[in-house]
Backbone as numpy.savetxt, mean C-alpha at the origin, in Angstrom:
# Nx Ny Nz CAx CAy CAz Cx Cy Cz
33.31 23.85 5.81 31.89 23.94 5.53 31.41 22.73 4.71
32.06 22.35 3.66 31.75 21.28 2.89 31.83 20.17 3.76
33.05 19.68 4.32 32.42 18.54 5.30 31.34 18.65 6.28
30.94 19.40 6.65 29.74 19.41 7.44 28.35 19.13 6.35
28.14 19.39 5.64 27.36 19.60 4.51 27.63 17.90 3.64
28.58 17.45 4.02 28.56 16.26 3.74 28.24 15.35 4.88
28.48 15.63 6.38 28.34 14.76 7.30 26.70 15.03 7.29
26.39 16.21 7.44 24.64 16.26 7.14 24.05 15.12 6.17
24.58 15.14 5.45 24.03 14.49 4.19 24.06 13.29 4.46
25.25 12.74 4.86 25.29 11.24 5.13 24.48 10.77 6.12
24.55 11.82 7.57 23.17 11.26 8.53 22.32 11.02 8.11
21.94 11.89 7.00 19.91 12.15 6.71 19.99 10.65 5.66
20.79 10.36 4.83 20.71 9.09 4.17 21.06 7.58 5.26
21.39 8.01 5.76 21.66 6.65 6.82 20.36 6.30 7.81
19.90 7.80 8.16 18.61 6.98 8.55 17.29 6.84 7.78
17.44 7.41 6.64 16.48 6.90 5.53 16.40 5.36 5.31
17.84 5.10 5.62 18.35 3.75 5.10 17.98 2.46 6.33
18.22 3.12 7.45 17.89 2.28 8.76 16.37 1.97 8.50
15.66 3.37 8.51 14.07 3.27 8.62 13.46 2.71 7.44
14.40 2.61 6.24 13.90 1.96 5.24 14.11 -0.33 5.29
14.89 -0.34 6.27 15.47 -1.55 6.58 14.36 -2.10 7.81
14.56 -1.11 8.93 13.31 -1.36 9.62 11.65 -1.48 9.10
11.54 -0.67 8.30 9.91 -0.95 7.85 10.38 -2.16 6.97
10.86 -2.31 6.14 11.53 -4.02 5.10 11.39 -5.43 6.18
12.23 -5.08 7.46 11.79 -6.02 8.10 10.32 -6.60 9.34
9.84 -5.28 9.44 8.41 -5.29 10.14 7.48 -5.75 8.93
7.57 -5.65 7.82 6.59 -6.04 6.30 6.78 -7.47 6.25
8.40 -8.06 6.35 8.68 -9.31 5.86 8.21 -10.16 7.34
8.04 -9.79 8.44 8.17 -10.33 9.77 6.49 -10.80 9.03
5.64 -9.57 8.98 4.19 -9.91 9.06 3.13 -10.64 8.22
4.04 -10.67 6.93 3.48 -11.64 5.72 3.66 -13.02 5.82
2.95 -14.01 5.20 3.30 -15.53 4.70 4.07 -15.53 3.41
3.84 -14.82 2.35 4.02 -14.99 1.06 2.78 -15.61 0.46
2.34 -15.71 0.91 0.84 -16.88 0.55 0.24 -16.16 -0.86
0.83 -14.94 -0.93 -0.26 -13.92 -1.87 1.19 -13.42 -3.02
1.43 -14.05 -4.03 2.25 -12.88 -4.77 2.51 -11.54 -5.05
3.72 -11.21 -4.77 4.03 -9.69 -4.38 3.98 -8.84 -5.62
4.19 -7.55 -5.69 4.18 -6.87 -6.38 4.55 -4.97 -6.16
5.86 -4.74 -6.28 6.21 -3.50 -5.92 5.31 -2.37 -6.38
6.06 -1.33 -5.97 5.16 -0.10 -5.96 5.63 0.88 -7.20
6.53 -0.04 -7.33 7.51 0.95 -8.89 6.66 -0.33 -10.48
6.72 -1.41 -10.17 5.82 -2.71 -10.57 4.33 -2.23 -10.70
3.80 -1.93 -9.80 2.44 -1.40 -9.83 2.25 -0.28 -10.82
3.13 0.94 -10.68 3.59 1.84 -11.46 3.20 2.01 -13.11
3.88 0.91 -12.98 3.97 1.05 -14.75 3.12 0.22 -14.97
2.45 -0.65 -14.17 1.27 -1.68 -15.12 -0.03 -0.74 -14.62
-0.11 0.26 -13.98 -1.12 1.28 -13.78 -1.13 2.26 -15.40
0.46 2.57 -15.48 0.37 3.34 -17.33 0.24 2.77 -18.19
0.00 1.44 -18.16 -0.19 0.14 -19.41 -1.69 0.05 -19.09
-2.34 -0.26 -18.16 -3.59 -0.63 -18.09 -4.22 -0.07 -16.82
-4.92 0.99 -17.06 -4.95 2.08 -15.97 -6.44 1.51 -15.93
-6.51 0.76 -16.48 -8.34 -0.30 -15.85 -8.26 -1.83 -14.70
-6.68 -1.44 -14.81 -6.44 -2.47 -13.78 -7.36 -3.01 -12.54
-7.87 -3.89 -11.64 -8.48 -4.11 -10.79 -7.65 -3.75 -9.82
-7.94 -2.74 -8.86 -7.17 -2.24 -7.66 -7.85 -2.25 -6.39
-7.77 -3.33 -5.43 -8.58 -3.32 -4.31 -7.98 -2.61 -3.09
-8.66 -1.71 -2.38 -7.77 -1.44 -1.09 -8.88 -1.60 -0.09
-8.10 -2.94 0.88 -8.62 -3.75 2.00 -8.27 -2.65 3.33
-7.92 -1.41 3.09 -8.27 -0.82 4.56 -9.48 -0.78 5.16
-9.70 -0.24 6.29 -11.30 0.66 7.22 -11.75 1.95 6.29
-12.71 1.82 6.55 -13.46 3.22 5.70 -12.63 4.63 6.00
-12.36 4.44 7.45 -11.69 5.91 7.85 -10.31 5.73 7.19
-9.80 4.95 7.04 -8.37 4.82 6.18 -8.58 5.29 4.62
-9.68 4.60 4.38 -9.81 5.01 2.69 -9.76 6.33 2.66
-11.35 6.99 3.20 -11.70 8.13 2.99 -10.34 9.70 3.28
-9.37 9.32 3.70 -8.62 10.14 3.72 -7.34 10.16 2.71
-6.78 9.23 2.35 -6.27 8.41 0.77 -6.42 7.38 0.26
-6.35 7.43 -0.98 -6.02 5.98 -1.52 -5.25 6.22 -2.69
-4.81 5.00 -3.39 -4.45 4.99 -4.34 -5.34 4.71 -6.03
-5.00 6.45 -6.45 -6.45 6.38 -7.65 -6.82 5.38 -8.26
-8.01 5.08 -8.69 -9.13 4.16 -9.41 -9.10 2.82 -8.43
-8.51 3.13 -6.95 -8.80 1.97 -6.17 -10.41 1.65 -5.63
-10.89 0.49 -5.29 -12.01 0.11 -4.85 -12.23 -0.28 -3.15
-12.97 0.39 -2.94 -12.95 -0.17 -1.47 -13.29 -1.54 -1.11
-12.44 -2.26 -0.30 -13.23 -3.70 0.13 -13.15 -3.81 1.66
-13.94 -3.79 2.33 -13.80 -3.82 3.25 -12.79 -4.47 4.46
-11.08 -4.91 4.73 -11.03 -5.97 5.40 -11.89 -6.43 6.44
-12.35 -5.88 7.47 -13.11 -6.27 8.73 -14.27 -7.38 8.19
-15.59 -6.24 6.90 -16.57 -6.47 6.81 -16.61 -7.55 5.11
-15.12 -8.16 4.85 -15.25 -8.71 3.46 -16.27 -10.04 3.18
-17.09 -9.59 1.97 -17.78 -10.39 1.51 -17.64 -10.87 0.07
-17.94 -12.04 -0.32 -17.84 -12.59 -1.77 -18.09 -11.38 -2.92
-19.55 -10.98 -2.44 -20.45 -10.39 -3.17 -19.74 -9.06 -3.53
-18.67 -8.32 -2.60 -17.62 -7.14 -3.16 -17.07 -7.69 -4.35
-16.62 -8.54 -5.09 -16.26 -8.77 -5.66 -16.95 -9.59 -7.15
-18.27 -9.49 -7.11 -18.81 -9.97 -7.97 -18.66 -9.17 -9.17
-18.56 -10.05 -10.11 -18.39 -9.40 -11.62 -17.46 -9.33 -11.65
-16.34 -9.53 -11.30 -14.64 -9.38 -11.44 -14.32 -10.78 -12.19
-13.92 -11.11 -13.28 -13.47 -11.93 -14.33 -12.18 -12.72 -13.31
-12.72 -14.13 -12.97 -11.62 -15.13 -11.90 -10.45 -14.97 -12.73
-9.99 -14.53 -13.48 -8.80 -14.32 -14.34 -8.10 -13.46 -14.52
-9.04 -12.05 -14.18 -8.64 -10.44 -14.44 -7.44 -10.43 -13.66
-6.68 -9.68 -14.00 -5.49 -9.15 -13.07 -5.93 -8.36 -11.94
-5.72 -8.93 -10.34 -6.30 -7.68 -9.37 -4.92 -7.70 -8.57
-4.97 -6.16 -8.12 -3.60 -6.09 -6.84 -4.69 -5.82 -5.37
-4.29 -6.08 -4.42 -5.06 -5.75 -3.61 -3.73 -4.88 -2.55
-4.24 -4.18 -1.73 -3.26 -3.42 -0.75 -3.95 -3.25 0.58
-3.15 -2.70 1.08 -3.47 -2.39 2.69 -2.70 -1.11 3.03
-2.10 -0.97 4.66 -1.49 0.08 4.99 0.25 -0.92 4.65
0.72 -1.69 5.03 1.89 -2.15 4.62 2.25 -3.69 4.29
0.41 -4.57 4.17 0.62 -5.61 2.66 -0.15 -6.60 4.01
-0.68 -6.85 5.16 -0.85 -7.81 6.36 -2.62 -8.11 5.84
-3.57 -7.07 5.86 -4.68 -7.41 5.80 -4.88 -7.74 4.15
-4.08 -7.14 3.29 -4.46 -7.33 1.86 -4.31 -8.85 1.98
-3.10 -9.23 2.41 -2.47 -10.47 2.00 -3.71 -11.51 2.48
-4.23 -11.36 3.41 -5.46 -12.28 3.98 -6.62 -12.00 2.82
-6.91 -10.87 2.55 -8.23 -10.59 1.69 -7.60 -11.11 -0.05
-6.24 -11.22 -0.48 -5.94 -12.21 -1.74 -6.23 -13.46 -1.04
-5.68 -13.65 -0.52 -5.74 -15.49 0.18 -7.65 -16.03 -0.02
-8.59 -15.00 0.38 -9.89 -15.35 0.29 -10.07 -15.48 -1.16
-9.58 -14.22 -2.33 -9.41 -14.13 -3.30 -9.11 -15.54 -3.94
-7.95 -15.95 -3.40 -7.74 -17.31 -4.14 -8.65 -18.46 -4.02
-8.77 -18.46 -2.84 -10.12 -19.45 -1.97 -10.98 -19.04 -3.17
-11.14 -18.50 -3.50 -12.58 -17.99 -4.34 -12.58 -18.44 -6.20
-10.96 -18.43 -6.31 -10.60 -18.95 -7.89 -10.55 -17.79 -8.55
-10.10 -16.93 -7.92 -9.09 -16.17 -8.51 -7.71 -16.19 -9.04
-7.27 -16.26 -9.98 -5.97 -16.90 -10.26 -5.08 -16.12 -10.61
-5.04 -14.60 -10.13 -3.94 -13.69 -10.77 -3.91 -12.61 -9.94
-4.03 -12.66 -8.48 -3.62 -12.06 -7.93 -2.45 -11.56 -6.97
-2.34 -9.97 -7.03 -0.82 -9.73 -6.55 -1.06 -8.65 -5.06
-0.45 -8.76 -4.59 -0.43 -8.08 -3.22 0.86 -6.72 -3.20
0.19 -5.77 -2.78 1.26 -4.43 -2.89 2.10 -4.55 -1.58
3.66 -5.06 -2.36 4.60 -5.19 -0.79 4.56 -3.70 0.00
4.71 -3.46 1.12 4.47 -2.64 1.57 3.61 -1.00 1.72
2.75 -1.62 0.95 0.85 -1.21 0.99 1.40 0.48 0.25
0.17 1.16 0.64 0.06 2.56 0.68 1.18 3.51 1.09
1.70 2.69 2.24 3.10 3.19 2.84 4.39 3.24 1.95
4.44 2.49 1.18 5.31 2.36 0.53 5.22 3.14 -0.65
4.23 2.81 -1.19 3.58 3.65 -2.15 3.88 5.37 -1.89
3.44 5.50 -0.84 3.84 7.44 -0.62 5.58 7.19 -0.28
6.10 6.19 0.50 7.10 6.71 0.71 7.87 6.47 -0.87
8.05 6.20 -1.71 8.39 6.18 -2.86 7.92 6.86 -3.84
7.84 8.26 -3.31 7.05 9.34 -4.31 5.92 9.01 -4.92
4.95 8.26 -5.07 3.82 8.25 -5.59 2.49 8.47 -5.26
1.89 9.01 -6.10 0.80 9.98 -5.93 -0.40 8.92 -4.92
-1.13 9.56 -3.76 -2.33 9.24 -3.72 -3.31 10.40 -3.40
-4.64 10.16 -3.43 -5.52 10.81 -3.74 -6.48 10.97 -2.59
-7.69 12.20 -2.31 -8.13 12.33 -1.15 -9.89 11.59 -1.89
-10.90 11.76 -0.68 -11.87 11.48 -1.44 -12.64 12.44 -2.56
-12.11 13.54 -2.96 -12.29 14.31 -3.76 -11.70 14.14 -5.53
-10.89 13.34 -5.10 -9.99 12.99 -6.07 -8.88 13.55 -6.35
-8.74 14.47 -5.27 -7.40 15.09 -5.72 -6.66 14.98 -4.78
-4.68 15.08 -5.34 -3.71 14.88 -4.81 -3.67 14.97 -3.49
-3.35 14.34 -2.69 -3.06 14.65 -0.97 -1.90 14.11 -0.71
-1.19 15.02 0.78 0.07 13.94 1.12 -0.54 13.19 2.24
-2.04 13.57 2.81 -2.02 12.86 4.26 -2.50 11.39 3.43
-1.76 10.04 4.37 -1.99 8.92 4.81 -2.57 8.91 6.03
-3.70 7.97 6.17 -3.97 7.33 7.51 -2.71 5.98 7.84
-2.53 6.51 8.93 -1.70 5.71 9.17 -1.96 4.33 10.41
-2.91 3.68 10.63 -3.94 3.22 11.32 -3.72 3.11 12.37
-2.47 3.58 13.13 -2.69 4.04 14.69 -1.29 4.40 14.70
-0.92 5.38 15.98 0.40 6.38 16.33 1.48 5.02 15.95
1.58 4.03 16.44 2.60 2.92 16.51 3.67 2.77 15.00
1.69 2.87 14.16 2.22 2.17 12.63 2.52 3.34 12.12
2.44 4.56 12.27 2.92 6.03 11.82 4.18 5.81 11.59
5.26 5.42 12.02 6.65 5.61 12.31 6.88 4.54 10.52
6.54 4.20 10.54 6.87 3.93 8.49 6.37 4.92 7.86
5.83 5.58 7.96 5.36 6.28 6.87 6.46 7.39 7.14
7.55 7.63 5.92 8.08 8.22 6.29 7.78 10.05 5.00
7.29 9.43 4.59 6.98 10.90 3.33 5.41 10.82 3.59
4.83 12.64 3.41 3.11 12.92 4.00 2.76 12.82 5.37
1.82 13.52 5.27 1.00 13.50 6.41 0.63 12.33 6.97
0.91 12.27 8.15 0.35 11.08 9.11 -1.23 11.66 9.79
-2.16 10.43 9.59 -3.20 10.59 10.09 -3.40 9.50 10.86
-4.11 9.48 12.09 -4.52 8.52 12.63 -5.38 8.66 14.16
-6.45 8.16 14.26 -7.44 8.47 15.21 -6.83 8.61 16.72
């Protein structure tokens, strides 16, 4: 009985481990680096140090409105303009995110274009974020597990919560 209970165990961690290697390399395939990174355990604790942090999330409206990550701001990727960002101190610390770090990384890059000088990009977005136990929020403000996951394809990372997607 115990070896079975161990061979269980080892499957269910091996493909945690595959699917955690596979989404690592679909993230690293789709970035430049152009935007400095910043984990989701990183994010973490500079969220309990300075929970006024600037937090942008560059998804679609229908992505937001079903989670985000609390005291985040919507910016539009499709529809981004300067003017989202007015009043933000070119110095302030901002992270910006996405669903797994592709559109943020373009909307820091404008960021920088713009003279912003301290911005960090969430490696593997929202996705990462839930799949690493951490909380996000519905538009109510309270706890949810569903993620939008922005179409059936990109579902297959999200491996913790609800998958949503049109």
């Amino acid at each position: 009985m115990f070896r079975w209970i161990l061979l269980v165990f080892t499957i269910v961690a091996c493909n945690d481990m595959f699917a955690q290697q596979d989404f690592d390399k679909k993230v690293k395939s789709l970035l430049n680096n152009t935007v400095p990174q910043i984990t989701s355990s990183e994010l973490d604790t500079l969220l309990q140090k300075n929970p006024n942090l600037i937090l942008l999330d560059t998804r679609s409206t229908e992505e937001y409105k079903v989670s985000k990550i609390a005291s985040a701001k919507f910016i539009d990727y499709d529809d981004f303009e300067p003017q989202m960002v007015q009043g933000i101190d070119k110095d302030e610390q901002i992270v910006v995110y996405c669903s797994v770090g592709y559109r943020s990384e373009k909307i820091g890059e404008k960021l920088q274009e713009m003279g912003y000088n301290n911005v960090l990009n969430l490696y593997g977005g929202i996705f990462d974020w839930k799949n690493t136990d951490h909380v996000v929020i519905n538009e109510n403000q309270q706890p949810t597990d569903s993620v939008h996951t922005y179409n059936k394809n990109w579902s297959k990372y999200l491996n913790k919560g609800v998958k949503v997607y049109d």
